[in-house]
Each structure stands twice: as structure tokens, then as C-alpha cells.
C-alpha positions in Angstrom: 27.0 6.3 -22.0 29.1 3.5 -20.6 27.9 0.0 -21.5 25.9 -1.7 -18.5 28.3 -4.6 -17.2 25.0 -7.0 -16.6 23.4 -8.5 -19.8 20.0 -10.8 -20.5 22.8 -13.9 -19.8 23.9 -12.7 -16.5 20.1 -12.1 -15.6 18.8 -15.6 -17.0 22.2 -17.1 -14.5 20.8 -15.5 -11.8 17.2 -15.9 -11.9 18.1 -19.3 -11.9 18.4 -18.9 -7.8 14.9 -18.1 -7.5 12.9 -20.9 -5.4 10.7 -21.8 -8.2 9.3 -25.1 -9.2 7.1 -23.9 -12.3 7.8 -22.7 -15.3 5.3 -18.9 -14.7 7.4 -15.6 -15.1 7.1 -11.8 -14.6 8.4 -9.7 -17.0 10.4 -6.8 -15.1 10.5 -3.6 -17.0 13.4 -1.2 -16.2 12.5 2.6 -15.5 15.1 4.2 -17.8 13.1 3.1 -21.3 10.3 1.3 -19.6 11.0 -1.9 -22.1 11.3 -5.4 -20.0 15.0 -5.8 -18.7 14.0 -9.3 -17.8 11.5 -12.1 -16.9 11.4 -13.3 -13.5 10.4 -17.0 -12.4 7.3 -16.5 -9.9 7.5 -18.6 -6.9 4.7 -20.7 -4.9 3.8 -21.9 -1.2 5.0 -25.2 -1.8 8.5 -23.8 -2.8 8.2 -21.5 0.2 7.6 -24.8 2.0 10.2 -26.0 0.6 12.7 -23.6 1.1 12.3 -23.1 4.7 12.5 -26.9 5.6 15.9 -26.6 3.7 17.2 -23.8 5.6 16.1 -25.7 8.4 18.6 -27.8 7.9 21.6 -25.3 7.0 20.9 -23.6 9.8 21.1 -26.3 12.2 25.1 -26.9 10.8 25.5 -22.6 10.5 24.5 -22.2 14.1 26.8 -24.7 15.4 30.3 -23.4 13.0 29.8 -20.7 15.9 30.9 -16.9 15.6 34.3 -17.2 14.4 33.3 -19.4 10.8 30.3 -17.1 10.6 32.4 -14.1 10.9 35.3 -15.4 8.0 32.0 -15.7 5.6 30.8 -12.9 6.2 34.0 -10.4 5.7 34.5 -12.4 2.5 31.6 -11.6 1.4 32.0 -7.5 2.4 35.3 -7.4 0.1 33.2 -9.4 -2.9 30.5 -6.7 -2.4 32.8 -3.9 -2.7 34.8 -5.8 -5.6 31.9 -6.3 -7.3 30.3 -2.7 -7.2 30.2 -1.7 -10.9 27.7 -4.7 -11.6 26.1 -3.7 -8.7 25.6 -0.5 -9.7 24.5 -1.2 -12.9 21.3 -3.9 -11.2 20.5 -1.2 -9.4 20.6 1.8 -11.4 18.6 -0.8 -14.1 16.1 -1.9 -11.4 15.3 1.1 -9.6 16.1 4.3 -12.3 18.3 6.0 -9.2 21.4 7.4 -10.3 24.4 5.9 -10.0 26.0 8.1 -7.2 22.3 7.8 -5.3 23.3 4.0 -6.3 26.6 3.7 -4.7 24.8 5.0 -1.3 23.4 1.3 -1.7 26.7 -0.3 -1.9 28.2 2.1 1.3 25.1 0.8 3.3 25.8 -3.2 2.4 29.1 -2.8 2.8 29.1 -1.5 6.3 25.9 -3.7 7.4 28.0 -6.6 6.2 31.4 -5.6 8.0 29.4 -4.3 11.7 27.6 -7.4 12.2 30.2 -9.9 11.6 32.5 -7.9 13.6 29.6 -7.4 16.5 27.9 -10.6 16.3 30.8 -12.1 18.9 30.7 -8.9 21.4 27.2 -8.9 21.6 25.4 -12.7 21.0 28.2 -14.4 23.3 27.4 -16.2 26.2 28.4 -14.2 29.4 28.2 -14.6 33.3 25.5 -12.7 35.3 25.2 -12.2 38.6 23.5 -14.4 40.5 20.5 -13.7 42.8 22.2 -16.0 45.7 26.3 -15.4 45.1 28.3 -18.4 46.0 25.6 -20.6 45.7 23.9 -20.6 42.1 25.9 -19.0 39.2 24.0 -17.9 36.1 25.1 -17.8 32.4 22.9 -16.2 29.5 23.2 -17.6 25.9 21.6 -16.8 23.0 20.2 -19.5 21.0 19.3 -17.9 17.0 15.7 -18.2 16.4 15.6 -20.7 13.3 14.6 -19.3 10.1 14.3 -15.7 9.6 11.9 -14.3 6.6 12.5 -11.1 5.3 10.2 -9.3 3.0 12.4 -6.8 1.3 10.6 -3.5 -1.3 12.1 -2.4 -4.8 12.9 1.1 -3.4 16.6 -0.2 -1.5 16.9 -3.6 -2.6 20.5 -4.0 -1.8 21.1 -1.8 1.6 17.4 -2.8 2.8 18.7 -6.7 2.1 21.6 -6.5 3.9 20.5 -4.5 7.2 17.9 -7.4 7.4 19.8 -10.5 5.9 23.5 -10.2 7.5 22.6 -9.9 11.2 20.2 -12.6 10.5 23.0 -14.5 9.1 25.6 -13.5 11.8 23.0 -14.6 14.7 23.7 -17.9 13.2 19.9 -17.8 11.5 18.3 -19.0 7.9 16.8 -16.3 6.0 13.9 -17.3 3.8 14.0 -13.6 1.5 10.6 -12.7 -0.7 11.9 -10.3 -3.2 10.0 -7.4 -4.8 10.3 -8.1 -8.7 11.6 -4.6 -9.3 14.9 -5.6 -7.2 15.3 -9.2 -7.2 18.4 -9.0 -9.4 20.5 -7.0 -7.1 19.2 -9.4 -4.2 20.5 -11.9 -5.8 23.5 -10.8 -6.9 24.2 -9.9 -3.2 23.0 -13.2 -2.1 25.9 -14.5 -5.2 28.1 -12.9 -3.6 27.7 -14.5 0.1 27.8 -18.0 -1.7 31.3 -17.1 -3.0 32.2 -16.3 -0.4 31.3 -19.4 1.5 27.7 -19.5 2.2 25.8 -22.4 2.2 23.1 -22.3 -0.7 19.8 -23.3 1.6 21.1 -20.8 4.0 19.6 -17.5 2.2 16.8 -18.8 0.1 14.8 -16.0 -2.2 11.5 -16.2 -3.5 9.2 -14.5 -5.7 6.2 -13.7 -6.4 2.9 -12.4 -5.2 2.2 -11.7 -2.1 -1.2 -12.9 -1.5 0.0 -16.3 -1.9 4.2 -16.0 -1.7 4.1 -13.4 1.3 1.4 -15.4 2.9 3.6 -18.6 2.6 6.4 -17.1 4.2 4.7 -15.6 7.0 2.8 -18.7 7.7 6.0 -20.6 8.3 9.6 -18.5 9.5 9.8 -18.0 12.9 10.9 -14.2 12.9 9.6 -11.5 10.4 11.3 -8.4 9.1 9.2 -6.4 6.9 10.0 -3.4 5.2 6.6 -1.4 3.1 3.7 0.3 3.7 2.0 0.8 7.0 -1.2 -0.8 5.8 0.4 -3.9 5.2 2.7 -3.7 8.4 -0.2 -3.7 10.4 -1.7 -7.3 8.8 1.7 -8.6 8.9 1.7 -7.8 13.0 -1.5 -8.9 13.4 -0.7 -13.0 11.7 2.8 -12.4 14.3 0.6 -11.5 16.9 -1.0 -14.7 16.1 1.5 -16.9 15.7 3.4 -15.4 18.7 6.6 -14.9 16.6 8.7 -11.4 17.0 8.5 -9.2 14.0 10.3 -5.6 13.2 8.2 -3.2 10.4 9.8 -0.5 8.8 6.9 1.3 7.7 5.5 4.3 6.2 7.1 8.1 6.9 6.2 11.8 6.4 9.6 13.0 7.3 10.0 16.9 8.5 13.0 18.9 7.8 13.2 22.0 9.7 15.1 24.9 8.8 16.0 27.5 11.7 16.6 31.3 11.0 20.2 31.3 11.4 21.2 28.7 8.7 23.0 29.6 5.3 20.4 29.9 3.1 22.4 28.5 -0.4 23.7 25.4 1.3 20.8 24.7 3.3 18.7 24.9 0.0 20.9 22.2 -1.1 20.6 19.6 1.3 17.1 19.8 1.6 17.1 19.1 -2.3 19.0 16.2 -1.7 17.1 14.7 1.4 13.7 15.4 -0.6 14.7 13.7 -4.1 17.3 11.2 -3.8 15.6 8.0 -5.4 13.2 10.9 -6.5 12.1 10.9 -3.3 11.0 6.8 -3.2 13.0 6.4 0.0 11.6 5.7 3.5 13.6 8.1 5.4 13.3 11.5 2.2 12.5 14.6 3.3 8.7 15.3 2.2 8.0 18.3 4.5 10.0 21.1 4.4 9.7 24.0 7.3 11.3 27.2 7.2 11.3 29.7 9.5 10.1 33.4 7.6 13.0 35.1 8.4 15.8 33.2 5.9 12.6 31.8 3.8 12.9 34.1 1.0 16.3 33.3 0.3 16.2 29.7 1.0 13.1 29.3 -1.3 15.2 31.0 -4.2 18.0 28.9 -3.7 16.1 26.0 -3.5 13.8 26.8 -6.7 17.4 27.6 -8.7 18.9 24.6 -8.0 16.3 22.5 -8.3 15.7 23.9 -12.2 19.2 23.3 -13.2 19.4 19.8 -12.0 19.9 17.2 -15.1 17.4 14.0 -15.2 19.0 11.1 -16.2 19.8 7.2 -15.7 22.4 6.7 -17.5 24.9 4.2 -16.4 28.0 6.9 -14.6 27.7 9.7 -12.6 26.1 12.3 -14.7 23.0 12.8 -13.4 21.6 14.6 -10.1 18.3 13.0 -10.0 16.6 9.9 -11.5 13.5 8.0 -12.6 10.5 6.9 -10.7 10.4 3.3 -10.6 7.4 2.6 -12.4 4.0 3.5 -13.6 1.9 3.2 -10.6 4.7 5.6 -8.9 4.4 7.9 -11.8 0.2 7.9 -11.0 0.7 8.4 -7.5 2.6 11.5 -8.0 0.6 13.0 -10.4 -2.4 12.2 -8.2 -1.7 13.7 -5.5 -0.2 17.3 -7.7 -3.0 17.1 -9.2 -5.4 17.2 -5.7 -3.3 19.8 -4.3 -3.5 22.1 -7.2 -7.3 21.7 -7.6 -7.5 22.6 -4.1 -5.0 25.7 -3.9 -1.6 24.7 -4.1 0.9 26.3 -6.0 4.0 24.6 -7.9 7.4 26.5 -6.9 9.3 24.1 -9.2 8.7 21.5 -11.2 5.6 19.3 -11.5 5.8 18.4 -15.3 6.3 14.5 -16.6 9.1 14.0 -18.6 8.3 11.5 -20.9 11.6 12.8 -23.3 13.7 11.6 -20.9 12.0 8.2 -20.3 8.7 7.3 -19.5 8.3 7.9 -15.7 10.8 10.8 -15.1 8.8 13.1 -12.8 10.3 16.6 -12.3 11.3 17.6 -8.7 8.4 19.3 -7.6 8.0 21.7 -4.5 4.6 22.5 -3.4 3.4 25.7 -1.2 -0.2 26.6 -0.1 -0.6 23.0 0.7 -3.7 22.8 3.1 -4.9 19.2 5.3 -7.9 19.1 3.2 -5.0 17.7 0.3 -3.8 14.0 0.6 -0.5 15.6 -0.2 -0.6 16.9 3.5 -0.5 14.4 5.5 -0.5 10.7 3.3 3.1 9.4 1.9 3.5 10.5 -1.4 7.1 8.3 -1.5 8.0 10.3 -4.9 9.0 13.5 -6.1 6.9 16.1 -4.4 7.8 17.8 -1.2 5.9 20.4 0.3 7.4 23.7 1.6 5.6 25.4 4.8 6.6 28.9 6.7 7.0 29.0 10.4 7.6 31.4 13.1 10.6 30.5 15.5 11.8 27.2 16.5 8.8 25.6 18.9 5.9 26.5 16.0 8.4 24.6 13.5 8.6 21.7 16.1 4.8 21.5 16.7 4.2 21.7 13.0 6.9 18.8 12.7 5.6 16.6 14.9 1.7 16.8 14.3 2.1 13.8 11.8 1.0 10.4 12.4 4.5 9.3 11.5 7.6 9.1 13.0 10.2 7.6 11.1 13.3 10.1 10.2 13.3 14.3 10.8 16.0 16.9 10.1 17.3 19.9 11.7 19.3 22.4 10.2 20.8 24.9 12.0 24.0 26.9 13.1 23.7 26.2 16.8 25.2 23.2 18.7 22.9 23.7 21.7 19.4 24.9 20.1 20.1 21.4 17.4 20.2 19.2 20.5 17.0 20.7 22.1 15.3 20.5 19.2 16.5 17.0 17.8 15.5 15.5 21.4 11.7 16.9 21.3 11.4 15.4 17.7 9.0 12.5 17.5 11.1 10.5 15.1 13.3 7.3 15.3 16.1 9.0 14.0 17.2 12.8 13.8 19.7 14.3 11.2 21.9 17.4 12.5 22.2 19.8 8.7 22.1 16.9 6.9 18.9 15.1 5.8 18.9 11.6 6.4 22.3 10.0 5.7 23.9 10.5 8.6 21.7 8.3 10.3 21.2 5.9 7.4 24.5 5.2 7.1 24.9 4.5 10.8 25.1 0.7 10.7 25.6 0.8 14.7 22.9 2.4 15.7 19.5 1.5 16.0 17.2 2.5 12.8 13.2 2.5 12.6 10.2 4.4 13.9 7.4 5.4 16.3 3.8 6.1 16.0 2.4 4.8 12.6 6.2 4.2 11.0 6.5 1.0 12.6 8.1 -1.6 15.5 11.3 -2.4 16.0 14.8 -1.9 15.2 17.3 -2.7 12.8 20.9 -2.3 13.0 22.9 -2.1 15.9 23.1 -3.9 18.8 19.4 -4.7 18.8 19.6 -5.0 15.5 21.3 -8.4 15.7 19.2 -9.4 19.3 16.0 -9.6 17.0 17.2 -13.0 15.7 17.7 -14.8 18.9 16.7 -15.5 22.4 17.7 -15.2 25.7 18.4 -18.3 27.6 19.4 -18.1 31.0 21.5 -21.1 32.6 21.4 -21.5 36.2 23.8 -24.0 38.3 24.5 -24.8 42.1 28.0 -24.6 43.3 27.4 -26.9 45.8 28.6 -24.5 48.6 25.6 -24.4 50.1 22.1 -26.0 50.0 18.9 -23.6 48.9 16.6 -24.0 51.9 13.6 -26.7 51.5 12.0 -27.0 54.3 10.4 -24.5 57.4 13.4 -25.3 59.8 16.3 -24.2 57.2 14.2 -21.2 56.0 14.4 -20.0 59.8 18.0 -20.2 60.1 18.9 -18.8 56.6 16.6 -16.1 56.8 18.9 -13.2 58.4 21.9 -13.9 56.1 19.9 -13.4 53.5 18.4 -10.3 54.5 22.3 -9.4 55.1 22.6 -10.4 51.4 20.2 -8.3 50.2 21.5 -5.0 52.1 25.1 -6.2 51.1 24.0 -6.4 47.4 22.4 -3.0 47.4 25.2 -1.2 49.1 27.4 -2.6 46.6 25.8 -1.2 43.7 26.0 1.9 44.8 29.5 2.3 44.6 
């Protein structure tokens, strides 16, 4: 096993970054032995006060440099991420238990969010001429004027590609970010966040806290003036309601129940091993996996073998190079979770295809990938998130029962669709009810497209990330109005009279024009 790059001095240098006036830590375990990698200064709402009157301040200097400074920082910092992958592998791999080629999905994702938004933030946040209601006598202009200090509330499960699809736009908008941290990834936060400052960053630009969140999250919701939240639906909802409140905008990535749908003319082998791949990346503890798993009867027999095969010869592991297929869960309350809900679905008639043993000999929350038949709504496996290493296999008859079956979820975050046919993949990818579809492949093909919007419908959330409204979240709209001086806008009942018919002519004129 290759020797991790970080070390207990690299973690006590960066910890150091933390908002955080008192001297109270966490100690941070790390899934592959379970022993504590590190301890964690824990932040409070006077250093979130803190923090956001500094970035304040920044941002007041960051908006005015304009795009073309912005931009320089911010492909700077895209070559320092890619330069620095190997430590950034490591922080995650040590954070998170993922593998390190699951890992270096992570570095892809920053990498590109970094690069699209400060290539995009010009194109799209730059002032431009609109046409005016009254041509030749008013002109209009539309700017976009960033929206102060944004906080972003970021989970352990994607630390680094959840940070940057949230932080950089934020950044390239000409915005503070004010970042709470999970404790499980605050190191790869802020070795991201390192690398931005090296790159030329101001310090009180991109502030991270920690702590917990009855009093940290609180804090920062109580005082940014945009929110982007990325967790569980139950908390989404109390996060939208203090928005609501506040009247600030938000965007919530939220909870998922994502359906994969396999039709009846698909190869059955490398079908089998996508589906593997969309259900237990990150064993499974990633928003968009795969956690229901529809195949139609006729290539089910075959699909389910080659899916039970390769499942039992995947190796467990988190060592630090790519030698492993799967990983760790990320902790003990993960580890319960899963074993929970196994444990409800058996009780009540489920039957394990593969898997469903802990693996304490490997380390102490390694969960076998487990893939569940029988399962029944009267099992919280059904229809609740189990966001770990259990997906549930169902049989289907033709394309429309799959789709019904897919959609009948109260989430609508990510779906897949694997099939040989060009046409019946469109029809059945635009009757999904998901924020994003995957054509035979499970969810990276969306993931990984930084220019396109990302997030979901129904109970999976509000708002958009990445993309073009990806960076509009972080500012607004002013429009700019001026007279030429041509002509004088009526004011009294004797000019309206005579300007009238012209403008009725203006109207007609206007019309016709569009139409060609």
C-alpha cells in the first residue's frame, strides 16, 4: 500500500483555516480503520458573524476586479487542483473510505466546475442591450449585480465536487462564500479552498466553518444572503422555510430514490455492470446512485446472474491506489442505517441475491454490496433513501410498466435508461420524472456535465446547479433604462392623443418583426 501523501502536520496546517475562535475540537475518525485521522476546531455564531462581515468586505473589492481578474484566479486555481490530485486523493479516499478511482471522479468534477464557470461567467453575467419597449426613445441595458455573501452548506458524501459546483460559480459571479463543512470532509474543503488562495484568492473571500448545525448552520443561514444546501430532504425543507422567511433565494439538492431501468433488448453482461457501478460507487452514499433496479422479465434471468457474479468477485478495500472496486461506508451511523433497513426487509420477505454481510476484516464499516428482491412498500427499504449499499432489484413487463414503476417515487432526482434503441431511450428518458436522465450509463454522464443544469423535482429539491443557471443563482437582474432624447414620452392628455396611432403602428411593427 502506497504511503498516504497527507500526514497529522499537513492536517494540523490546514485546520488552521477553520473560522474558530475557541479552542473545542472534533475528533474525525477515518472509515478505513475507524481510528481518529484528526481533530477538528469546532466553530461558533460569533465566528460565523465574523466571517461574513469579512467577506463582506472582500467581496466588495472581488466584485469590482470584474470578470477578466476573476477568471485569471480561477484557471489558476483549476491547474493547482489537477496538480495537486495525489493529496487530494488521498483527503478523500481518508475522509470518505471511497476508492481512489471513485475518488478521482471527485477531482474530474472540480476540475471541470472550476474551468466552465470561469470561462462562462463573462458570456453569461455580462451586461447586454435589450430591446426596448419604445425603440428610439428609451434604450435598456440589463446587468447583473452578485448578491453579496453566498453560504454553502456542503455533506461528507462529495466534499470536493459538491464544494466546487457550489463555491466557483459563487466565486465567478463576483460573490463571498461563507462554507459550513461537514466534519467528515472538511480537509478536502480545505485543501480545495488552499488551493484557490494560491492561486490568488483573497483569504476572507471563501471562509469555512465548522461545527454543529444547530448553532453553526443556524448562524449561517441567519446571515448570507443566498443559500445552497446540499442533504437530506427533511432538513431542505427547514432551510426553505428560514429563506422563505428571510426572502433570500436558496437551491436544495436533496434526497433521491433513483430508478434504473433496464429494457429487454440490452446486453445482459455489460448492462449488469453498469448498474453495479451506478448502485455502489461511494457504496452507494451518493445523491444521484442507482437504488432501484427494474428489469424487464425477458433479459432478467441473465442480467440478475451477471449482476450477482460480478458483484461476488468485487474486492473491498481503501487502500491508497487503484486496487479496489468498492469501498467503505463512511461511518457508524451509515453502517446502522444499512443494516436497519436489511434487516426490515428480510423480517418482512425479502430475499438477499448478493451480499448483505458486514465486513468488519476489512475495516470496521465495510458493508457488502447487497441486492435485494421481494422487496414489498410495507419495507422502508421501498421507498425511504437508504444512501448505502443496498439496491433493490424489481421485474417488469415492457417498457410503460417499468416507467410507471420508476416514477411512482416521491423523488426525482437522477434515473437511468439502458437500452439498445436510440428512439425508444428518448421516449422514455422524456416521460421520466427526474432532473436528470442517464442514456446506458447510470449517473455520470450527467454528473459530469458541468454545463448543464443539475438537481431535482418533487421531494429531491429546488433549484439548479451548474450551468448557465447555475451561475444566475448568485446574482440579480438589474435593468437600466435611459431616454435618447429623440423624443419626449407623453405627459399630458393632449400629447397622449397625438402619439397614440404611432404607437399602435409600433406595436403592429414590433409583432410583424418577430415573426420573421
Amino acid at each position: 500500500m502506497r504511503a498516504a501523501i497527507a500526514s497529522p502536520a499537513l492536517f494540523e496546517r490546514l485546520t488552521d483555516d477553520v473560522v474558530a475562535s475557541g479552542a473545542e475540537t472534533t475528533a474525525v475518525p477515518t472509515p478505513s480503520t475507524g481510528e481518529v485521522l484528526h481533530h477538528l476546531p469546532r466553530s461558533s455564531a460569533d465566528d460565523v458573524r465574523d466571517a461574513v462581515a469579512r467577506a463582506r468586505l472582500a467581496q466588495l473589492a472581488w466584485a469590482r476586479a470584474g470578470f477578466a481578474a476573476r477568471r485569471r484566479v480561477l484557471l489558476a486555481a483549476h491547474d493547482l487542483i489537477l496538480e495537486r490530485r495525489e493529496l487530494l486523493l488521498d483527503l478523500v479516499q481518508l475522509e470518505s473510505g471511497k476508492t481512489r478511482g471513485q475518488a478521482f471522479e471527485e477531482i474530474y468534477q472540480a476540475a471541470g466546475a472550476t474551468r466552465y464557470n470561469a470561462l462562462a461567467a463573462r458570456r453569461v453575467l455580462g451586461a447586454r442591450r435589450t430591446r426596448s419597449g419604445v425603440p428610439t426613445i428609451t434604450t435598456t441595458r440589463v446587468r447583473y449585480r452578485p448578491k453579496g455573501v453566498a453560504g454553502v452548506i456542503t455533506p461528507w458524501n462529495y466534499a470536493l465536487s459538491l464544494a466546487a459546483m457550489d463555491v466557483v460559480p459563487a466565486l465567478a459571479a463576483g460573490c463571498a462564500v461563507l462554507q459550513k463543512a461537514d466534519d467528515q470532509g472538511a480537509l478536502t474543503i480545505l485543501a480545495l479552498r488552499r488551493a484557490f488562495i494560491d492561486a490568488g484568492l483573497p483569504e476572507a473571500l471563501w471562509a469555512v466553518v465548522a461545527g454543529p448545525a444547530a448553532e453553526v448552520g443556524e448562524a449561517l443561514t441567519d446571515e448570507v444572503d443566498y443559500i445552497c444546501f446540499t442533504g437530506s430532504t427533511a432538513t431542505g425543507r427547514t432551510i426553505a422555510e428560514k429563506a422563505g422567511r428571510r426572502l433570500v433565494g436558496a437551491s436544495l439538492e436533496l434526497g433521491g430514490k433513483n430508478a434504473l431501468l433496464v429494457l429487454d433488448d440490452v446486453d445482459p453482461v455489460q448492462t449488469a455492470a453498469s448498474a453495479a457501478h451506478a448502485a455502489f460507487s461511494a457504496m452507494g452514499q451518493l445523491c444521484v446512485s442507482i437504488e432501484r433496479i427494474y428489469v424487464d422479465q425477458k433479459v432478467a434471468a441473465p442480467f440478475q446472474r451477471a449482476l450477482i457474479g460480478r458483484l461476488r468477485e468485487a474486492k473491498l478495500g481503501s487502500a491508497l491506489e487503484y486496487d479496489a472496486d468498492y469501498g467503505s461506508l463512511a461511518s457508524a451511523a451509515q453502517l446502522e442505517r444499512v443494516e436497519a433497513h436489511l434487516a426490515d426487509a428480510v423480517a418482512k420477505g425479502a430475499t438477499v441475491l448478493v451480499g448483505g454481510r458486514h465486513r468488519p476484516d476489512i475495516g470496521p464499516w465495510f458493508f457488502e454490496p447487497t441486492v435485494l428482491t421481494g422487496v414489498t412498500p410495507d419495507m422502508a427499504v421501498y421507498a425511504e433513501e437508504t444512501f448505502g449499499a443496498i439496491a433493490c432489484l424489481y421485474l417488469v413487463n415492457g417498457d410503460d410498466e417499468a416507467l410507471l414503476a420508476a416514477n411512482a417515487s416521491d423523488y426525482g432526482l437522477n434515473a437511468a435508461v439502458f437500452t439498445r434503441s436510440p428512439r425508444r431511450a428518448r421516449r422514455i428518458a422524456d416521460a421520466l420524472d427526474a432532473g436528470s436522465v442517464n442514456i446506458n450509463e447510470g449517473y455520470r454522464g450527467a454528473f459530469s456535465s458541468i454545463a448543464a443544469p443539475m438537481g431535482g423535482i418533487k421531494q429531491s429539491g429546488l433549484g439548479r446547479r451548474n450551468g448557465e443557471v447555475g451561475l444566475l443563482r448568485f446574482v440579480d437582474p438589474v435593468t437600466i433604462s435611459s431616454t435618447t432624447g429623440l423624443l419626449q414620452l407623453p405627459h399630458t392628455a393632449s400629447e397622449y392623443r397625438g402619439l397614440v396611432p404611432p404607437l399602435l403602428l409600433l406595436a403592429r411593427a414590433l409583432k410583424a418583426a418577430r415573426r420573421r
